[in-house]
C-alpha positions in Angstrom: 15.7 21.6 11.2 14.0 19.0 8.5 16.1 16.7 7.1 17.4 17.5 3.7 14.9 17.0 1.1 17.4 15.6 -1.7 17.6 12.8 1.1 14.5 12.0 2.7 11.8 13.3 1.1 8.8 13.1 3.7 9.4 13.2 7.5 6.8 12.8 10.3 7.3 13.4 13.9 4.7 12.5 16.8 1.9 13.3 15.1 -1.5 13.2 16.9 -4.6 13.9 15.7 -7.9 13.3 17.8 -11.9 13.5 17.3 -13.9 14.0 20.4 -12.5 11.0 23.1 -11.0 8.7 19.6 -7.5 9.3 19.2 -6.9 8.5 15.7 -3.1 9.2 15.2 -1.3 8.9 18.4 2.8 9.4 18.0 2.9 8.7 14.4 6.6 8.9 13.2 7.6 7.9 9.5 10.2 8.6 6.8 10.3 8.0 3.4 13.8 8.4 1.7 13.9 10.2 -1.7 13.3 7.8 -4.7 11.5 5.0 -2.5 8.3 3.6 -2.1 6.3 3.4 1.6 3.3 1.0 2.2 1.6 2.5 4.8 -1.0 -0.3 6.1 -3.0 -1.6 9.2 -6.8 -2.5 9.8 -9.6 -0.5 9.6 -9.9 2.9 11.6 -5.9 2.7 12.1 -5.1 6.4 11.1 -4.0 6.0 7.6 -6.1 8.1 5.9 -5.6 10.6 8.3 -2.0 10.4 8.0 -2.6 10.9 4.2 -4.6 13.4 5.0 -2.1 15.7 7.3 0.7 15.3 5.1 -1.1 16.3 2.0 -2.2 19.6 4.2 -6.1 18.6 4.3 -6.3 18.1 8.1 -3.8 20.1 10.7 -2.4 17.4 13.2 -2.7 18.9 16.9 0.6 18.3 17.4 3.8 17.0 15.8 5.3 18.5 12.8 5.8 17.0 9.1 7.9 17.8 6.1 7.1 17.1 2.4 9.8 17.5 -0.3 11.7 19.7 2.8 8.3 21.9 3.2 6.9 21.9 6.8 3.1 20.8 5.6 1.7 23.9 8.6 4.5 26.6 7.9 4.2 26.2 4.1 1.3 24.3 3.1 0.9 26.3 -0.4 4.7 25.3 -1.2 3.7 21.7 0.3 1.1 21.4 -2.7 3.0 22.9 -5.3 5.2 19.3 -4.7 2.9 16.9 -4.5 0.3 15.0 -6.5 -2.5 12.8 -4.6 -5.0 10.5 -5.8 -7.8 10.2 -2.6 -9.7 7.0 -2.0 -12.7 8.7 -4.3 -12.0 9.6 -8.0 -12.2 13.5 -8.0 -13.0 14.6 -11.7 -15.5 16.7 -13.0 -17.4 14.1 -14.6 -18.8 17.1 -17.0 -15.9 17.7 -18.7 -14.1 15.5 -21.2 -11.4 13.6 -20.2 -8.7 16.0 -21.7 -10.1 18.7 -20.4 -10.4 17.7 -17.1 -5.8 17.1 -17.2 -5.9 20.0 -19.5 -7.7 21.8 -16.3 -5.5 20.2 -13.5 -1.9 21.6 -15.7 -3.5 24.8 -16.3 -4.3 25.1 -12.4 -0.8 24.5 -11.5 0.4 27.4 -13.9 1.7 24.9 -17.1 0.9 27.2 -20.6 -1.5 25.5 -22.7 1.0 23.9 -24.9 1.9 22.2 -22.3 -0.8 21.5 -20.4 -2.6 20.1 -23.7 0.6 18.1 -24.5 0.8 16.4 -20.9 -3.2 15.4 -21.1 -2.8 13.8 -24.3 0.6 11.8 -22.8 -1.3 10.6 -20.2 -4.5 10.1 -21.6 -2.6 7.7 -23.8 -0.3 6.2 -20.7 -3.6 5.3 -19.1 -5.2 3.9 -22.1 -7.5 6.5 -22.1 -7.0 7.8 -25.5 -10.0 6.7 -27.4 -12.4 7.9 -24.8 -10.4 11.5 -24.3 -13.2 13.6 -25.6 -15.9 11.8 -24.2 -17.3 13.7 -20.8 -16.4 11.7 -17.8 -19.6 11.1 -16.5 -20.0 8.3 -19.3 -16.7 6.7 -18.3 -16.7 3.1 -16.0 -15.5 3.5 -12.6 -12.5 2.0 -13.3 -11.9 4.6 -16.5 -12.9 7.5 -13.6 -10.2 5.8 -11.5 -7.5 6.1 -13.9 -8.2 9.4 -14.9 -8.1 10.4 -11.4 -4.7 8.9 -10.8 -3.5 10.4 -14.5 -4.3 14.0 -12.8 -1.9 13.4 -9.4 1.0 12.9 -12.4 0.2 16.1 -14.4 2.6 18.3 -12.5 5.3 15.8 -12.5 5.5 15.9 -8.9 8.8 14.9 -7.2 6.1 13.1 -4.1 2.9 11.0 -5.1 0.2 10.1 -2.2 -1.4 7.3 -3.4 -4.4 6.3 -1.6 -5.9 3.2 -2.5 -5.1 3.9 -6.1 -6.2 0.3 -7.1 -9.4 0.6 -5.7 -12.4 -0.1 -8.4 -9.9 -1.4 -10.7 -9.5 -4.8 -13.1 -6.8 -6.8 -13.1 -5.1 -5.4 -16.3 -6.4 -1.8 -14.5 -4.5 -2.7 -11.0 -1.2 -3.8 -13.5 -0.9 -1.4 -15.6 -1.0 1.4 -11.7 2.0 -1.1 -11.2 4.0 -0.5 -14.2 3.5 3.2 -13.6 4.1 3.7 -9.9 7.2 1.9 -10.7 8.1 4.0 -13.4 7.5 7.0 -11.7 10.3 5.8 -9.0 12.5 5.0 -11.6 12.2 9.1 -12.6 13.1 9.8 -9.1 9.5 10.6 -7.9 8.9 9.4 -4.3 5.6 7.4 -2.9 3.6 7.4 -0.4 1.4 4.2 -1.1 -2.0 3.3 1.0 -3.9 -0.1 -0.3 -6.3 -2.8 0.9 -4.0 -5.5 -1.2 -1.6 -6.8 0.1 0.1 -8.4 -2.7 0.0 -4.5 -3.9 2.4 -3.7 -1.3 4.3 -6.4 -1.2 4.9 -5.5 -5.2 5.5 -2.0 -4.6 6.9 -1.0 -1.2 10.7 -0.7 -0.7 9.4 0.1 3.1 6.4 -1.0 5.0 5.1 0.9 7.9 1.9 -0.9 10.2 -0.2 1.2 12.2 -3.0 0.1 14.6 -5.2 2.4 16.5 -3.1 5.6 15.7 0.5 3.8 16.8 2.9 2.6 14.4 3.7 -1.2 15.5 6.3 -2.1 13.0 8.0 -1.1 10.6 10.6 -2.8 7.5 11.2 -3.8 4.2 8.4 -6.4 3.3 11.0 -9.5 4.0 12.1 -7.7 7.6 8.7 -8.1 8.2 7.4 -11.7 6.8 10.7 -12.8 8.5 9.7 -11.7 12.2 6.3 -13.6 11.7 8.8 -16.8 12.5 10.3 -18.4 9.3 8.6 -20.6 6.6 5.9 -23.5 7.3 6.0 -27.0 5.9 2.4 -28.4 4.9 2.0 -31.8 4.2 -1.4 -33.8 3.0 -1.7 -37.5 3.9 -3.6 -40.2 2.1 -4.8 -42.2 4.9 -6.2 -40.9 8.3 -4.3 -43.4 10.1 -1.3 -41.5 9.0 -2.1 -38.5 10.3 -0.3 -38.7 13.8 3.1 -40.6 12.2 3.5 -37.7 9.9 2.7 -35.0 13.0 5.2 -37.0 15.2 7.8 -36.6 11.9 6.9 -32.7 11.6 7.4 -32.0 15.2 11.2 -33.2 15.5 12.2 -31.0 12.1 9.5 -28.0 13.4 10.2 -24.7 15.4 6.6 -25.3 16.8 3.9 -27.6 17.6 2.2 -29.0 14.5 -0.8 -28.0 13.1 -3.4 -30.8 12.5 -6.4 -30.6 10.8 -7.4 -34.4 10.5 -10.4 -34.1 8.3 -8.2 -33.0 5.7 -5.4 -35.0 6.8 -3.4 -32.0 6.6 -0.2 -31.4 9.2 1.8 -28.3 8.8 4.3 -26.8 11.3 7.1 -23.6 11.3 10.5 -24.7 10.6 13.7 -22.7 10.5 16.0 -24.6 7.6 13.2 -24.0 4.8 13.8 -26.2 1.8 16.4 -28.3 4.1 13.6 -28.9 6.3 11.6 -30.4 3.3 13.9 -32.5 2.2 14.3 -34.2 5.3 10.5 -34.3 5.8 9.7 -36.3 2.5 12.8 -38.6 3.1 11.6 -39.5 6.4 7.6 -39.7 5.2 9.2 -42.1 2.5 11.2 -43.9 5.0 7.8 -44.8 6.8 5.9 -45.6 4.1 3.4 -42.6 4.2 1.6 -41.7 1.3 1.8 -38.2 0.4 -0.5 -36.7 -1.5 0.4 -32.8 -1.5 3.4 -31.3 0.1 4.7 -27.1 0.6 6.8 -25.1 1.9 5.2 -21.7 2.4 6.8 -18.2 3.0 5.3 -16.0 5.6 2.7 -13.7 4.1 2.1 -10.3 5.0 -1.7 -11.0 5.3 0.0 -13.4 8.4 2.2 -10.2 9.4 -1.1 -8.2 9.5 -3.0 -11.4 11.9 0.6 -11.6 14.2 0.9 -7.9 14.9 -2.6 -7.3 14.8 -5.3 -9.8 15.0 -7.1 -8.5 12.2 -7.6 -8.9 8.2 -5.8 -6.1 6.0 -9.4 -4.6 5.3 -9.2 -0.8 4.0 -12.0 2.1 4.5 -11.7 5.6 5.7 -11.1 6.3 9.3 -14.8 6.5 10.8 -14.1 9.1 13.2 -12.8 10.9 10.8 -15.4 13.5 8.6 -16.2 11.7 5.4 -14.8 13.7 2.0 -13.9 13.0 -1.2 -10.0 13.2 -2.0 -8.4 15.9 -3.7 -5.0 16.8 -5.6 -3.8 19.7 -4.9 -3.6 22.6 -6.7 -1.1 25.1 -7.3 -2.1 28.3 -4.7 -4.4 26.5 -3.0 -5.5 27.5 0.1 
């Protein structure tokens, strides 16, 4: 039996998907409680997208089984669809139509009147600072205006789960803020999220949870502080004046560090892991002082998840689609889809 949906709103069990000899998802379990927000991430060709892809009934997994707002995604993809709202990694609007029409379109599609359906465009024309160019076709539109009209037609339906995939992609900095402000109000509704991006930051913002996959295997799994803790606690960084200082201040480092010290002399730069944090600090500067060492920059850093992402997988956080997997455009679903 699937768990209950007023619980835990998507549920994925060994889920394997393969192309040819590449096995692209290979075990994938996750679970996303009602009301939350999941980061899925990992490098390139991990089997996001085709994660995305099988929970939002575009691709059949070859085995495993999956749940969306307590719909199994193969028994009941129709009812699956009727729940959900997803913005691909490719802005899907008819660029021929106005901007209203094209959410006037999308809530007529999913059987709203036309009341309502002209009400809703105009809401989020408006919440998507759209407004001004809402009769305009959007083939004259920016790619970032395309963007956020895409991402306004996922939220017509007022579905109780989002799949977001990449929904920052192509946008500004006010663009990628004001996707923020909204994700998190939708949460704050009750709606659930299911959140792919190439930023890090992004996630780090948005995810209650954090799941990393690499080469179709999920390889960790927390809340974004779970995670950035098991990386191995905060690193001190200190910047010397004088060259000849460089091997007191790795000597004072190494008796308050966790690890051996990190020295880049031509920078005059010593940095090592410690455990206490800002106690750690302290000590550091009152033993630099102590020596007479001229300090010229000093830090504590907290792990990153761009240094989760190089621990657990020796890659960069890059994001494109799967390339095993056929290339296509993403789509939101519509009501009676097939």
């Amino acid at each position: 039996m699937p768990p209950s949906a007023s619980q835990v709103a998507v549920h994925a069990e060994a889920l394997v998907k393969t192309y040819g000899s590449t096995r692209a998802l290979d075990g994938v379990d996750l679970e996303i409680r009602s009301g939350t927000v999941l980061g899925l991430l990992g490098p390139n060709g991990a089997g996001k997208t085709t994660t995305v892809r099988i929970l939002t009934t575009l691709l059949k997994p070859d085995s495993g089984r999956a749940f969306v707002a307590g719909h199994d995604v193969l028994a009941d993809p129709a009812a699956v669809r009727r729940s959900i709202g997803l913005s691909g990694q490719y802005a899907a609007v008819d660029e021929n139509l106005t901007g209203y029409e094209n959410l006037y379109m999308v809530g007529r599609l999913y059987g709203m009147s036309r009341s309502d359906s002209g009400a809703r465009a105009r809401a989020l024309l408006d919440r998507f600072r759209l407004k001004d160019a809402a009769e305009r076709p959007a083939k004259t539109y920016s790619g970032g205006m395309r963007r956020r009209l895409d991402l306004a037609g996922a939220l017509v339906a007022e579905p109780t789960v989002v799949v977001l995939d990449e929904p920052t992609t192509g946008l500004d900095p006010r663009g990628r803020m004001d996707t923020w402000d909204v994700i998190g109000e939708l949460v704050a509704d009750g709606a659930t999220v299911l959140l792919t991006t190439q930023y890090l930051e992004e996630a780090d913002q948005l995810a209650d949870n954090i799941l990393v996959i690499d080469r179709g295997k999920v390889i960790a799994g927390g809340t974004p502080d779970q995670l950035k803790n098991g990386v191995g606690g905060e690193r001190i960084e200190v910047v010397v004046g004088e060259a000849s200082e460089v091997e007191k201040t790795r000597q004072i480092l190494f008796s308050l560090g966790s690890s051996e010290p990190s020295v880049d002399e031509h920078q005059r730069r010593v940095s090592v892991k410690v455990d206490t944090g800002p106690k750690a600090l302290v000590e550091a500067l009152r033993r630099l002082d102590q020596e007479g060492i001229a300090v010229l920059d000093v830090a504590l850093h907290r792990p990153t998840l761009d240094d989760v992402f190089l621990s657990l997988t020796g890659h960069a956080a890059e994001e494109v689609a799967e390339p095993s997997e056929p290339q296509s455009k993403g789509r939101k679903s519509k009501k009676g889809a097939s």
